[in-house]
N, C-alpha and C positions, 0 to 999 in steps of 0.2 A: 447578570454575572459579568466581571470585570475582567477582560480580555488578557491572556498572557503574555507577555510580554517574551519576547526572546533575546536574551544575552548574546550579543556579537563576543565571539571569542576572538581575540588579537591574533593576529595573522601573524605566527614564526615563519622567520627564515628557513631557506628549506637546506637539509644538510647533506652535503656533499655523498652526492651517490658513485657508489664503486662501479667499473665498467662488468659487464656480466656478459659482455659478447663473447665467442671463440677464439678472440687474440688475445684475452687476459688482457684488458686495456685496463690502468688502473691513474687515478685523478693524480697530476701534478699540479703546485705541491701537494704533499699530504701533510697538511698542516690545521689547525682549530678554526673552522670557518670564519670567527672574526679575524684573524691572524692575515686571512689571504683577503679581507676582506678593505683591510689598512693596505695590503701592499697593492690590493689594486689600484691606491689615490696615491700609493708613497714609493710606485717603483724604481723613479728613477735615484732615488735613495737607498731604500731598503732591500732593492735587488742585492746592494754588496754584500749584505749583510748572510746571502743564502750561501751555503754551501755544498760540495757532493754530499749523498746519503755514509756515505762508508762501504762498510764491507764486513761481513759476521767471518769468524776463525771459529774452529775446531782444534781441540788438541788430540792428535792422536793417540791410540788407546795402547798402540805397541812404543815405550821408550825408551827401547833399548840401543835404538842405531849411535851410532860413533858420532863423535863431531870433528871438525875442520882439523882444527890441533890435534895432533896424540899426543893422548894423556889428560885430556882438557877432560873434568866435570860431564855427564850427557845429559843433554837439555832435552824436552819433548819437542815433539816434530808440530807444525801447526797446518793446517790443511784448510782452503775454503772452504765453507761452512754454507752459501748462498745455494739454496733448496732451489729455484729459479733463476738460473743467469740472462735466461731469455724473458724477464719481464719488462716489459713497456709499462710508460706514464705517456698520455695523453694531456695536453696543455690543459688547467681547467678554471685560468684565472682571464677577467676579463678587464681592461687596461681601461681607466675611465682619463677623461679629458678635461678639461675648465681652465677658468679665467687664473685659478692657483698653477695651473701647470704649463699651460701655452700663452696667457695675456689676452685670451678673448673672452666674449663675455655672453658664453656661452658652454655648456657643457653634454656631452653624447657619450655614447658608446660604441666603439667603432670597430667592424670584427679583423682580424688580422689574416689577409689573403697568404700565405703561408704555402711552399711547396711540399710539407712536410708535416709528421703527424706524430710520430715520435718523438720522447726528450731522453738522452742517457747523462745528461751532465749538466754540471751545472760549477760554475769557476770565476770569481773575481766579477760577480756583474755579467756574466756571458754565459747564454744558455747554450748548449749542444742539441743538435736536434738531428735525425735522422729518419730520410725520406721511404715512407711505406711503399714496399711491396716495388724495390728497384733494385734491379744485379747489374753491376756489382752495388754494394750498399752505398748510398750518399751521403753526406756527412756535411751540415750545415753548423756556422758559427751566429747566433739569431745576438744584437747585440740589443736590448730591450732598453736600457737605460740610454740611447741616445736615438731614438725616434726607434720607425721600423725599418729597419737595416737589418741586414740577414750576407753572409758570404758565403758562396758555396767553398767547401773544402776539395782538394785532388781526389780524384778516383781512392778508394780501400784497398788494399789485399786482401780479399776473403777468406786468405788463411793464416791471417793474422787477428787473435782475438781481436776486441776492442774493451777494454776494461772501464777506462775512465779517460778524458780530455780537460788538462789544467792548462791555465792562464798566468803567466806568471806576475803579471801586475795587474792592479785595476783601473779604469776609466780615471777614478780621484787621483792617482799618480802622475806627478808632472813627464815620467819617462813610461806611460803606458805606450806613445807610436813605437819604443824600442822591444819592447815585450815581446815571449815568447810562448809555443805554445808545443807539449808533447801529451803522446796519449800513452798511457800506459798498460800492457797488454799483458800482466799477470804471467808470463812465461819468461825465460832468460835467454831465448833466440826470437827475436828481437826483444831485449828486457821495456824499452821503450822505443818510443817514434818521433822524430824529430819534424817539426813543421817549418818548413825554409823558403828561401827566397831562392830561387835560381839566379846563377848570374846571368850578367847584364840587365840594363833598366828595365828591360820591359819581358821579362824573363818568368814571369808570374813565380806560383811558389810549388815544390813538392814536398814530399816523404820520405824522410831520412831516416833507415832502421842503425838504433842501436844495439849493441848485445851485449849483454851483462856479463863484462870481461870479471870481474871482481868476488872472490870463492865468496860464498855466504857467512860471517863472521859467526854464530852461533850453532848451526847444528843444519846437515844435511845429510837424505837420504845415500848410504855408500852403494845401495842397489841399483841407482840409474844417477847417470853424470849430468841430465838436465836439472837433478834440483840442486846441484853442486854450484851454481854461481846464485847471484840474489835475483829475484822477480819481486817485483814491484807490484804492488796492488791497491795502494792509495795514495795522496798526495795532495798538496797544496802550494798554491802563489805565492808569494808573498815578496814585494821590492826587490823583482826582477830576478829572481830565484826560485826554486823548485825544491820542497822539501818533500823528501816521497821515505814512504816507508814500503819495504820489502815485507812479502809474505812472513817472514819469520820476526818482524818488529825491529829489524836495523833501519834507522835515518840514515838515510843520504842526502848529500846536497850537490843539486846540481845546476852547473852555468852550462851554457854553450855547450849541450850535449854530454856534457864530461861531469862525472861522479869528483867530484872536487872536498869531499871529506866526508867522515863515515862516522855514526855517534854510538858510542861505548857501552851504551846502559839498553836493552831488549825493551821493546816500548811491547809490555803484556800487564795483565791486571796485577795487584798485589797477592789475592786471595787466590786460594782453589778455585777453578771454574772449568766446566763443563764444555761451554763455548762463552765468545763473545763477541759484539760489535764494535766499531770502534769506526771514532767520527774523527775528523781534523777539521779544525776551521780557525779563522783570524779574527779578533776582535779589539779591536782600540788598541793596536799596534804589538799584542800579542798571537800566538799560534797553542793553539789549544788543541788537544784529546784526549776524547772524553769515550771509556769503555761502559757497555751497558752490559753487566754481567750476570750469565746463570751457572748457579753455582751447585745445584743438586737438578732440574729439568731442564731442557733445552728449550720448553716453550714457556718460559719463567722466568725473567727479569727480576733479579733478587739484589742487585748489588750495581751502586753507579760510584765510579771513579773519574776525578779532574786531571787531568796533568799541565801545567804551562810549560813549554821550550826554553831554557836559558840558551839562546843562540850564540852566545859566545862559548859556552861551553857544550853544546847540543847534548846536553840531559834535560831528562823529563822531571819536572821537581810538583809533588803532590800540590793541590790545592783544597783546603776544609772548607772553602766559599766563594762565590762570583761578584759579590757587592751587589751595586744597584746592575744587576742583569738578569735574565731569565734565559734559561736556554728550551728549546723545542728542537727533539730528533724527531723526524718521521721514517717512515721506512724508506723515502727516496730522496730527502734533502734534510738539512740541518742546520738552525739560525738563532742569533743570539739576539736579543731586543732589549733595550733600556725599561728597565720595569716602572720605573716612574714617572716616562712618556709613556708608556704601553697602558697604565693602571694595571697591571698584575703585580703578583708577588717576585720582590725582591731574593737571589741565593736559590731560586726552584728548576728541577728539569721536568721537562712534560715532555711524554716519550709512551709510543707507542708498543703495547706488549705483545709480544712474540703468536699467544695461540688465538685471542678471540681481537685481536689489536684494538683494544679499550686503550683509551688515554691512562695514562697513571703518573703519579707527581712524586719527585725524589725532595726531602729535605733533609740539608746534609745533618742535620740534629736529630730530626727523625725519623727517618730514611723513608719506604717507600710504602706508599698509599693510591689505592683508586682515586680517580677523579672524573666527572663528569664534562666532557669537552665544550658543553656552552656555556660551564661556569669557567673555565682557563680564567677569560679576557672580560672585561666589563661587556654585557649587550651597546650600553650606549658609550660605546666609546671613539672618538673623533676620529675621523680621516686622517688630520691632520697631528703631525708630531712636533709640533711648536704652537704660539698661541693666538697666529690665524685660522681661522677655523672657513670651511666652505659655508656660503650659504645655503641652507636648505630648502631656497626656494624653488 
């Protein structure tokens, strides 16, 4: 009788496991395991390309309150929406080395001795990270795209949220040593925080609080005078400038601490919707956002919206398509990739759903379908995003 033979089944990759400890630690990025799988050989590239997660809006239910103007139209009120403000990522990518990255002719993995364990941000190439289990809180600038360099930031005020930390240029910028950096704290005493240089030379740097002198242009609470000026709750870099959008969807642009023009048109979805999220991010010299919207449950992602920036006129103007790009939201960062270096699909978002967070695929002709996260990206697809390839020896 002739022996059985046994089929060796191929050995898959193993996919990214969520943290289940009592700190609610959850993997950064959260992105399709080949996806982080490319940035670990293409970081100091594809880092630019990551940006903050965003921030989910509600609209509230009561919209009756007054706005700024009398006699002005009354717009709904919009409310944070974020179920968990205290959720932590844990770093979960690991940074490879070789002859393509450094000139030797050799390749390892090398783990990163790190004072810190948390990430809240993420901006122009520069991760934000923040040190467990320290009071007052610590606050590290980890700069990944040019070796491991790490700055610690000044002491926090613990009674000052922390929302988000932007960068207002990238490393690729010829004036990124002039760059700046504010965090933005969702409240309008201090609206933001200014990160400076003390004087004289060797004067290192502090914490500059702003306060959002400027009434909220669209529509404020008359029952309490803090929602009466704008709070800020997202933002982005871009060529030495800060474009933040306030709780209520007004741009601002800001230099040198100062709100320096305010843009005309409510950056909210087109459609009815329930709640939504809404990303900012820069791509090939544009400023993009992008709302993911539910329009009948809250944990239902039914509707995706483009907008691009005309910055001379700071309106949001639609877009029906992305060309050769692919965008990927996850629930704590959000990155655009060439689809015809990537091998993915050209014009597609892949975006994580609200209740069981399955992958699912927008296509703006035919809108939104499930999809399976280790079909996204090609299995065998190169490290490399040009037509050197590493050797796999």
């Amino acid at each position: 009788m002739a022996n059985k033979v046994k089929k060796l089944k191929k050995k898959q990759p193993a996919p990214l496991k969520k943290e289940t400890n009592a700190l609610g630690l959850k993997p950064w990025p959260d992105l399709p395991q080949q996806l982080i799988k490319v940035i670990s050989w293409q970081y100091s590239t594809l880092m630019f390309d990551m940006s903050y997660g965003g921030v989910t809006k509600s609209w509230r239910s009561a919209q009756t309150k007054q706005c700024c103007n009398p006699g002005a139209i009354t717009q709904p009120w919009l409310e944070l929406h974020d179920g968990n403000e205290d959720t932590k990522f844990k770093f979960n990518i690991s940074f490879h080395q070789g002859e393509w990255t450094w000139g030797t002719w050799y390749w390892r993995r090398r783990p990163w001795q790190m004072p810190w364990k948390y990430y809240v941000g993420c901006s122009n190439g520069v991760l934000v990270a923040k040190r467990a289990s320290s009071s007052p809180p610590e606050y590290y600038l980890h700069f990944v795209t040019i070796g491991e360099c790490y700055q610690q930031l000044p002491p926090w005020d613990q009674r000052v949220p922390f929302q988000c930390a932007v960068i207002s240029s990238s490393h690729k910028d010829p004036d990124f040593r002039n760059s700046e950096m504010i965090v933005l704290t969702g409240i309008s005493h201090p609206a933001f925080v200014y990160y400076k240089q003390k004087a004289g030379l060797w004067g290192g740097y502090e914490w500059i609080k702003e306060d959002g002198a400027i009434a909220e242009p669209h529509c404020y609470d008359h029952k309490s005078k803090r929602n009466f000026f704008m709070r800020f709750t997202n933002a982005i870099g871009y060529k030495g400038k800060f474009y933040a959008l306030s709780l209520q969807g007004t741009l601002a642009v800001i230099e040198d601490a100062r709100i320096t023009a305010l843009g005309t048109k409510r950056a909210a979805p087109t459609v009815h919707s329930r709640h939504f999220k809404e990303c900012l991010l820069e791509s090939d010299g544009e400023i993009l956002l992008i709302f993911l919207i539910s329009t009948k449950s809250v944990n239902i992602v039914d509707d995706v919206e483009v907008f691009r920036l005309d910055i001379g006129t700071l309106s949001w103007i639609k877009l029906e398509r992305l060309g050769d790009r692919t965008l990927f939201l996850g629930s704590d960062c959000c990155m655009l990739v060439s689809a015809s270096k990537m091998g993915c699909r050209s014009d597609y978002i892949y975006f994580r759903n609200h209740k069981d967070e399955d992958w699912c695929a927008y296509d703006f002709q035919k809108g939104i379908s499930q999809c399976e996260s280790d079909a996204i990206l090609p299995q065998d697809l190169p490290f490399r995003l040009n037509d050197e390839l590493p050797s796999e020896k």
